[in-house]
C-alpha positions as CSV (number, residue, x, y, z in Angstrom):
1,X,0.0,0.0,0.0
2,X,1.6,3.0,-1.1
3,X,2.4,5.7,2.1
4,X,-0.4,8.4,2.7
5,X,1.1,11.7,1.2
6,X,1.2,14.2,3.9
7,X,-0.8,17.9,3.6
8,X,1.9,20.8,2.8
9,X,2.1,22.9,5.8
10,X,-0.1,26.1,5.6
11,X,2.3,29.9,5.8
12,X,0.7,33.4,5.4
13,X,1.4,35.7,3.2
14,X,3.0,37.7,5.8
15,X,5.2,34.7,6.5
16,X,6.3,34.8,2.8
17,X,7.6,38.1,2.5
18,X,9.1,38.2,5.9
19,X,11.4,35.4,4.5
20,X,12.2,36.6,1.3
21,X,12.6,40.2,2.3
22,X,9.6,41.4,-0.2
23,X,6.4,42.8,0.9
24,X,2.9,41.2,1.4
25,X,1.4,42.6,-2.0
26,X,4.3,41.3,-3.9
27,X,3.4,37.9,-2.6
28,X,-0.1,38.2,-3.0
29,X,0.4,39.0,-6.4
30,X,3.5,36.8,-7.2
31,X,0.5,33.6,-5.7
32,X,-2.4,35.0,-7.8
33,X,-0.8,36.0,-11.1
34,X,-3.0,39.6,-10.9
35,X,-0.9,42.9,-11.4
36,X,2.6,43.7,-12.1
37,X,4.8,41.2,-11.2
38,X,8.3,39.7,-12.5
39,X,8.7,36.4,-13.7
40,X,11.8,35.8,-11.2
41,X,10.2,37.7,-8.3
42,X,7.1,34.7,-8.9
43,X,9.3,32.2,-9.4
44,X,11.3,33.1,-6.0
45,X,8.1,32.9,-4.1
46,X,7.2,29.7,-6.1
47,X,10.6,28.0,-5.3
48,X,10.0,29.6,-1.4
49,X,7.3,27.3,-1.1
50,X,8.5,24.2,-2.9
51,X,11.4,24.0,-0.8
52,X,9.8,24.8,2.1
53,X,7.0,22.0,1.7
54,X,4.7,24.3,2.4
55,X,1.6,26.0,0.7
56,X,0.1,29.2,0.8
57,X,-2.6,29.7,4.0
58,X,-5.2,31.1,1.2
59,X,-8.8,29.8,-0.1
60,X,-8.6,28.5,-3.5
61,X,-12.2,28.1,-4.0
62,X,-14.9,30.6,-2.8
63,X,-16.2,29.9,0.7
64,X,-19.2,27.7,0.5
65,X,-20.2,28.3,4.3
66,X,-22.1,31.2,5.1
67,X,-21.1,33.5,8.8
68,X,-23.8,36.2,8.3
69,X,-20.9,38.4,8.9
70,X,-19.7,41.3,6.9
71,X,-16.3,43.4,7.9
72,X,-15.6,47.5,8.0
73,X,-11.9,47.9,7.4
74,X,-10.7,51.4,8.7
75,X,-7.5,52.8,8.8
76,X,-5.7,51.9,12.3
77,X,-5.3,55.5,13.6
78,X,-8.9,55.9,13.2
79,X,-9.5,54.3,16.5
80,X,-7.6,57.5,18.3
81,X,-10.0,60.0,16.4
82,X,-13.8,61.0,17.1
83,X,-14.6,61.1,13.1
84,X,-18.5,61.5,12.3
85,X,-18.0,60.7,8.6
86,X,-17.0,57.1,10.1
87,X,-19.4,56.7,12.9
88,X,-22.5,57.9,10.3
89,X,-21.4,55.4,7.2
90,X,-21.2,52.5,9.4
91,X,-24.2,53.1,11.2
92,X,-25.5,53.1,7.6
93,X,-24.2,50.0,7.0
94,X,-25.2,48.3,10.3
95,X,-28.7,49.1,9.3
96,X,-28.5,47.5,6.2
97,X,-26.8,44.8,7.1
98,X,-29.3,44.2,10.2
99,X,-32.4,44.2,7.6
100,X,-30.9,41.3,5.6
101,X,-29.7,39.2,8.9
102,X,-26.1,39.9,8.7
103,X,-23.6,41.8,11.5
104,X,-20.6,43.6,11.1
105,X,-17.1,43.3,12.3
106,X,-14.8,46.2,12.6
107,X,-10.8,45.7,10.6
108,X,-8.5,47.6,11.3
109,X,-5.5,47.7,8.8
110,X,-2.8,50.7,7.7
111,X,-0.8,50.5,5.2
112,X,0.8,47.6,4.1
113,X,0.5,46.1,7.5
114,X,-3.1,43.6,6.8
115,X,-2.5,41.4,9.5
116,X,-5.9,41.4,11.4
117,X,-7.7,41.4,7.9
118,X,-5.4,38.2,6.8
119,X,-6.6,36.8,10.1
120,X,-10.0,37.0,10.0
121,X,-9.9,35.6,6.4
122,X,-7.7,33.0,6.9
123,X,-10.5,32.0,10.0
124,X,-13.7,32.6,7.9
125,X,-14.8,35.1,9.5
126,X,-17.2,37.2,7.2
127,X,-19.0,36.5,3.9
128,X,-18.5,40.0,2.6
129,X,-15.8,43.1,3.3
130,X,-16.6,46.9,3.0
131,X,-13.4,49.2,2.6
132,X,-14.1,52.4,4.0
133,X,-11.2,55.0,2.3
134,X,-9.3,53.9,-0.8
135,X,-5.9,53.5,-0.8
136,X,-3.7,54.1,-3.9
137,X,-2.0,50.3,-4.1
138,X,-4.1,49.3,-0.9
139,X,-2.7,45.7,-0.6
140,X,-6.0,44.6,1.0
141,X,-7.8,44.3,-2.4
142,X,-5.3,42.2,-3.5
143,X,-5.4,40.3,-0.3
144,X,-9.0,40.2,-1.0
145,X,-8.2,39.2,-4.5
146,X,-6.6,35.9,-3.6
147,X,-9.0,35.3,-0.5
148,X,-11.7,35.7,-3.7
149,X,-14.1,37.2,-1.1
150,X,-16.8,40.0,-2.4
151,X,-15.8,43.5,-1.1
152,X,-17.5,47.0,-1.9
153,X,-15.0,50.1,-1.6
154,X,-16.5,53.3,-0.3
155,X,-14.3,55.6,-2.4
156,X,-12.9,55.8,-5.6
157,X,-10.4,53.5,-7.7
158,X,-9.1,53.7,-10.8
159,X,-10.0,50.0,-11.0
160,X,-13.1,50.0,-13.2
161,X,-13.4,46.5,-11.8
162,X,-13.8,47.2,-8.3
163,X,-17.2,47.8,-7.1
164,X,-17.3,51.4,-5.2
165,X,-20.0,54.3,-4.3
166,X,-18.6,57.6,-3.5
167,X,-19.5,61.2,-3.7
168,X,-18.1,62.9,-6.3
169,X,-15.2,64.6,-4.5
170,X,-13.4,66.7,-7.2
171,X,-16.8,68.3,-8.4
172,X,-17.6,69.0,-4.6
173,X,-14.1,71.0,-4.1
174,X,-14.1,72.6,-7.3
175,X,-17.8,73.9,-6.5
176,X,-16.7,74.9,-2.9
177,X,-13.5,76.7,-4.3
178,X,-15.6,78.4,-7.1
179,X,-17.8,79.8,-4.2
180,X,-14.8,81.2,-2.2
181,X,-13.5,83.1,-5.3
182,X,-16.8,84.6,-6.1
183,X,-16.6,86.0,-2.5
184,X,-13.7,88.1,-3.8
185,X,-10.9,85.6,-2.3
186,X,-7.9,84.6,-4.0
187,X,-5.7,83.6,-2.0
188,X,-7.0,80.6,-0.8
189,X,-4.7,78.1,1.1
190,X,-5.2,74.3,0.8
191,X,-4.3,72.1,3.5
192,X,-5.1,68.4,2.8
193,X,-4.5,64.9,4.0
194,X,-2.2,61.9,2.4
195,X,-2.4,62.0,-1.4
196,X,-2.2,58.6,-1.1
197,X,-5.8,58.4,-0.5
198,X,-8.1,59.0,-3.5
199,X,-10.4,61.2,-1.4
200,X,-7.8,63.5,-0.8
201,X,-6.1,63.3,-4.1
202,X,-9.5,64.6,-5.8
203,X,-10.2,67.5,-3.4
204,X,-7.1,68.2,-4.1
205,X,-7.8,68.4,-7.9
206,X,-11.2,69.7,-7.5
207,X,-9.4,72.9,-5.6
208,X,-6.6,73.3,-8.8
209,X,-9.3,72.7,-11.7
210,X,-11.6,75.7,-9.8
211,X,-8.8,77.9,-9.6
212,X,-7.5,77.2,-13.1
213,X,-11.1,78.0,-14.2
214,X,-10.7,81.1,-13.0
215,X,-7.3,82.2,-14.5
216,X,-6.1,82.5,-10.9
217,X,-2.3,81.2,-10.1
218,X,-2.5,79.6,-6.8
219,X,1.0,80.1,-4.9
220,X,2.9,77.3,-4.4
221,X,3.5,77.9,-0.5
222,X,-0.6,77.7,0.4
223,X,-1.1,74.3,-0.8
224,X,-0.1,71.7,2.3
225,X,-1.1,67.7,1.6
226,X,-0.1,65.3,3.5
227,X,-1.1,66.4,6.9
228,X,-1.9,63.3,9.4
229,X,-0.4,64.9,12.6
230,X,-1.1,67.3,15.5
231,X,2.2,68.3,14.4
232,X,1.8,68.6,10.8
233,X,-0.7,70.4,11.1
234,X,0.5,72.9,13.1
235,X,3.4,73.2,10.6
236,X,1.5,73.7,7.6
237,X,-1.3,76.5,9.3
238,X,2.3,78.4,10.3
239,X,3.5,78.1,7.1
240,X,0.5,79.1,5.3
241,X,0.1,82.5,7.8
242,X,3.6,83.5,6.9
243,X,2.3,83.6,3.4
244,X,-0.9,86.2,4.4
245,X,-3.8,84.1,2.8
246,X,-7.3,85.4,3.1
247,X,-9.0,81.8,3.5
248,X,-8.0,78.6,4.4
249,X,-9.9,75.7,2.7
250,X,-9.4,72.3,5.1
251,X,-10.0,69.0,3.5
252,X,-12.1,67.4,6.1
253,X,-14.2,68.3,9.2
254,X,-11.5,67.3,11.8
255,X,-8.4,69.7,10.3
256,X,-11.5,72.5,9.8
257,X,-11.7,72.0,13.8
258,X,-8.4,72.1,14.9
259,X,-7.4,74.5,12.2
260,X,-10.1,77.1,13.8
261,X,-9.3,76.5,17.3
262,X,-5.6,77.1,16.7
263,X,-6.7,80.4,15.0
264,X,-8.5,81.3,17.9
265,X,-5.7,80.8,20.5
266,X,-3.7,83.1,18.4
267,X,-6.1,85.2,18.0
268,X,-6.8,85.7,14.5
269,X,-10.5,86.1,14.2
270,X,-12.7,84.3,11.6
271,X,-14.3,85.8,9.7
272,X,-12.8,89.2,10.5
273,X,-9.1,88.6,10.1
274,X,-9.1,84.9,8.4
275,X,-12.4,83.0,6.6
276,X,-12.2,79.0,7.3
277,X,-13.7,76.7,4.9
278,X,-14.0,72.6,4.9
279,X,-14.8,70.2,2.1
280,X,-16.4,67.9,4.5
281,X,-19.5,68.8,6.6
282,X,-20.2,67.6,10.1
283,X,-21.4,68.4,13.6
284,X,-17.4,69.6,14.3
285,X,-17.8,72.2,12.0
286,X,-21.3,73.3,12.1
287,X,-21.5,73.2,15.7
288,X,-18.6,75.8,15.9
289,X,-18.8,79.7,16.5
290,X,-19.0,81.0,13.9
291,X,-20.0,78.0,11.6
292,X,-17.7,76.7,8.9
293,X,-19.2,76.5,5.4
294,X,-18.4,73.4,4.4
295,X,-19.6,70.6,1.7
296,X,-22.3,68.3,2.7
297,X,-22.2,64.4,2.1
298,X,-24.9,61.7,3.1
299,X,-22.1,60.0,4.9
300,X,-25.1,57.1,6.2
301,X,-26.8,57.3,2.8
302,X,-23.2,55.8,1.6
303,X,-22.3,53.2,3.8
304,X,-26.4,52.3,3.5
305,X,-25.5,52.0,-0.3
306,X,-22.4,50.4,-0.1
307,X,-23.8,47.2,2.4
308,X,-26.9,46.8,-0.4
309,X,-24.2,46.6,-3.2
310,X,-21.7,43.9,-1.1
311,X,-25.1,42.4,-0.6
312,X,-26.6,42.3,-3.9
313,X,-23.0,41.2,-5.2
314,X,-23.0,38.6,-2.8
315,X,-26.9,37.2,-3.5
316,X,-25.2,37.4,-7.4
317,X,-28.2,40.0,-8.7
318,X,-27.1,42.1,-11.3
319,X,-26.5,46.1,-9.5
320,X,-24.6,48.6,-10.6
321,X,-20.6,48.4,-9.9
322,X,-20.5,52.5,-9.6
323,X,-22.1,54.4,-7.7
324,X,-22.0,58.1,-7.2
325,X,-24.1,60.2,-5.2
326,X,-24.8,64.0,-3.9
327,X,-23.5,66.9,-2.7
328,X,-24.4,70.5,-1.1
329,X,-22.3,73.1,-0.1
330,X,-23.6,75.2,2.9
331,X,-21.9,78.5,3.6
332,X,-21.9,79.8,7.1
333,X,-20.7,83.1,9.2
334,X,-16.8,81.8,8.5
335,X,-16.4,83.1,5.1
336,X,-18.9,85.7,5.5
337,X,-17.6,89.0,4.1
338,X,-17.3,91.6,6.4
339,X,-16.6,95.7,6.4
340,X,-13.6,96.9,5.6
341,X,-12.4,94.0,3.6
């Protein structure tokens, strides 16, 4: 009787690149054969594994068990920050989800660190995953990829392919920075998050088309990206106020707050001295005195629409793969214009 052939011992992904030095996309890629990859990078991760005996820990055929579980992946340092834009879309999507039986389980992951996603994939842990920012060369879609689990992106990609609802975020900043420059202003400072996410990278474009419209030159030393610290932050408004602008348009609800507080412990007075814009709308902005105008997204409308389309996907009806929805700008007492300017 010939000897019972023994099962390959199962190693992550993260396992993988640790031992060849490479990172986890790489792998993921090198194992699925999706994206741009060398030939001797896939054969080192091939040859990896043949010597090792081992096989990849990943499902090679969709899950046929169901958990009634879907996933939220946010970015890790969410957890530190009081964001309404996150606490409204995935109360949209617990509703959702709640009306067709399923729960949701919270992910966190940043950058190319996926460990507790890989986890709960390699343990089954959800039927369906919900991204909730989009990451230029996120390796969890490709970690998704090779899982071949359904997943819904709340954002945009340039990957026709991935299913996605968003607001249309360059139309929104171009329509908030058009506003500001019929009010007069022209020098209007930008200061924005990572252009590695797409959210950013389109408010950021949205603020440059507006301003190209309008045969205005924007100087180089207003426009700050990139800002994901206390002490970036503090950097770039410092910066910007050597450089005498009259408004400062924030990319989100959170820099609009700490931006205005700052102003007001050094006592530069909005709308008097300084207007204050954001191109995100939320009870942080509105709620302070005076208000900031700011752009207005159904934050719960889109994490309602992005668990029906992971649903629908996952049921296998036929749904749109793009969806975008609205937007309003609301202007308030901080870019109000007042006497004498």
């Amino acid at each position: 009787m010939p000897a019972e052939q023994e099962e390959p011992k199962k190693v992550s992904i993260g396992e993988i690149a640790r031992a060849l030095g490479v990172s986890k996309t790489t792998v993921s890629r090198a194992l699925s054969g999706k994206g741009r990859i060398s030939q001797a990078t896939r054969a080192r991760v091939q040859d990896y594994l043949a010597n090792a005996g081992a096989a990849p820990a990943v499902r090679t055929t969709p899950q046929v068990h169901t958990t009634h579980n879907l996933t939220m992946v946010i970015p890790s340092h969410f957890v530190h920050l009081d964001l309404p834009f996150l606490r409204k879309s995935m109360g949209g999507i617990c509703t959702t989800a709640a009306q067709r039986g399923y729960d949701l389980l919270l992910c966190y992951a940043e950058g190319a660190d996926t460990r507790q996603l890989e986890r709960q994939l390699s343990h089954h842990k959800m039927d369906g995953v919900i991204l909730s920012r989009t990451l230029q060369d996120d390796p969890c879609i490709e970690l998704l990829r090779q899982f071949r689990v359904p997943f819904v992106a709340i954002g945009r990609t340039e990957d026709p392919s991935i299913p996605q609802v968003d607001n249309d975020q360059a139309s929104a900043s171009q329509e908030m920075t058009r506003l500001l420059l019929q009010l007069g202003l022209r020098r209007i400072a930008l200061l924005a998050g990572s252009p590695l996410y797409y959210v950013n990278r389109d408010r950021a474009k949205g603020y440059m088309d507006a301003m190209a419209q309008w045969g205005v030159q924007p100087d180089p030393g207003l426009i700050h990206t990139g800002i994901e610290t206390d002490v970036q932050r503090i950097d770039a408004l410092e910066a910007v106020l050597e450089r005498r602008p009259d408004c400062i348009l924030c990319g989100d609800d959170r820099l609009a707050f700490d931006v205005s507080l700052e102003l007001q412990a050094r006592q530069i007075r909005v709308p008097d001295q300084m207007r204050v814009a954001s191109l995100y709308d939320s009870e942080l902005t509105a709620g302070l005195n005076p208000g900031i105008s700011a752009v207005q997204f159904d934050a719960e409308a889109l994490g309602g629409a992005a668990c029906r389309m992971l649903l629908d996907l996952m049921a296998g009806k036929e749904s749109s793969r793009q969806v975008v929805m609205g937007h309003q700008v609301i202007l308030r007492d901080s870019t109000k214009m007042t006497p004498g300017r």
